[in-house]
C-alpha positions in Angstrom: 6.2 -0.7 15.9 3.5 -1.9 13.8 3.9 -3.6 10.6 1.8 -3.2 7.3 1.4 -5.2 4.2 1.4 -3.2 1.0 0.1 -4.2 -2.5 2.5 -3.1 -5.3 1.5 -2.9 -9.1 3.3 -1.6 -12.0 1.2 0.9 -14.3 1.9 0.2 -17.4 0.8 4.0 -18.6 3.1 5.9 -16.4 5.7 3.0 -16.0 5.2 4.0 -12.2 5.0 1.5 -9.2 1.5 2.3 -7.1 1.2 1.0 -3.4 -1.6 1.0 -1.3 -2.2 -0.6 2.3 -5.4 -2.6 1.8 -8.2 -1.5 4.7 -5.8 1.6 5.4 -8.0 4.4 3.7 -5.9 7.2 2.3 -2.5 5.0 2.6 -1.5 4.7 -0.9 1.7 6.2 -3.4 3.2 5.8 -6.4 7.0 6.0 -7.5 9.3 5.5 -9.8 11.3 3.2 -7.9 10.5 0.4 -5.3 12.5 2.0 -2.7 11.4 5.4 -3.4 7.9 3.7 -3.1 8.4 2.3 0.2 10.1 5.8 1.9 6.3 7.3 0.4 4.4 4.5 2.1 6.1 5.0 5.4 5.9 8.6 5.3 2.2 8.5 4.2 1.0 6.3 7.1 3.2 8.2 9.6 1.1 11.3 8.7 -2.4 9.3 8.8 -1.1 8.0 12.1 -0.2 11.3 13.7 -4.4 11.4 13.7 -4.6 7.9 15.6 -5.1 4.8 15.0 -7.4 4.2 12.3 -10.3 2.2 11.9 -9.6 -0.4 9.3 -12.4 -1.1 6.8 -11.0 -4.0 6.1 -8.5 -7.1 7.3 -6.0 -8.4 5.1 -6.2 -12.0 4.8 -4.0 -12.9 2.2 -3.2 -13.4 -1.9 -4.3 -16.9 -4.1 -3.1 -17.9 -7.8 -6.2 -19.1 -9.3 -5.7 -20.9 -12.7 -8.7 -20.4 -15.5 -9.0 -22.9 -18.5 
């Protein structure tokens, strides 16, 4: 069992939540609720995954608040 972090944003044109799994090309959804977002996440990576592992262009490392006068 692997576990993935997910970055969630609200569009405010569609008033739809949009997911995406940094460094995890093609992983990414949108719903119109948070669970219904995280059943489409699951199910798209299950799909990538069915082709292997993939190569990750990129690490997560983490968020930071930054604060601008």
């Amino acid at each position: 069992m692997k576990t993935y972090t997910a970055i969630i944003e609200k569009c405010p044109d569609t008033n739809l939540y949009v997911g995406y799994i940094p460094g995890f090309p093609g992983a990414h959804s949108q719903a119109e609720t948070l669970d219904e977002l995280n059943r489409n996440l699951k199910e798209v990576i299950g799909m990538l995954l069915e082709d292997g592992e993939p190569e990750s262009e990129s690490r997560f490392v983490g968020t930071q608040v930054l604060t601008v006068a």
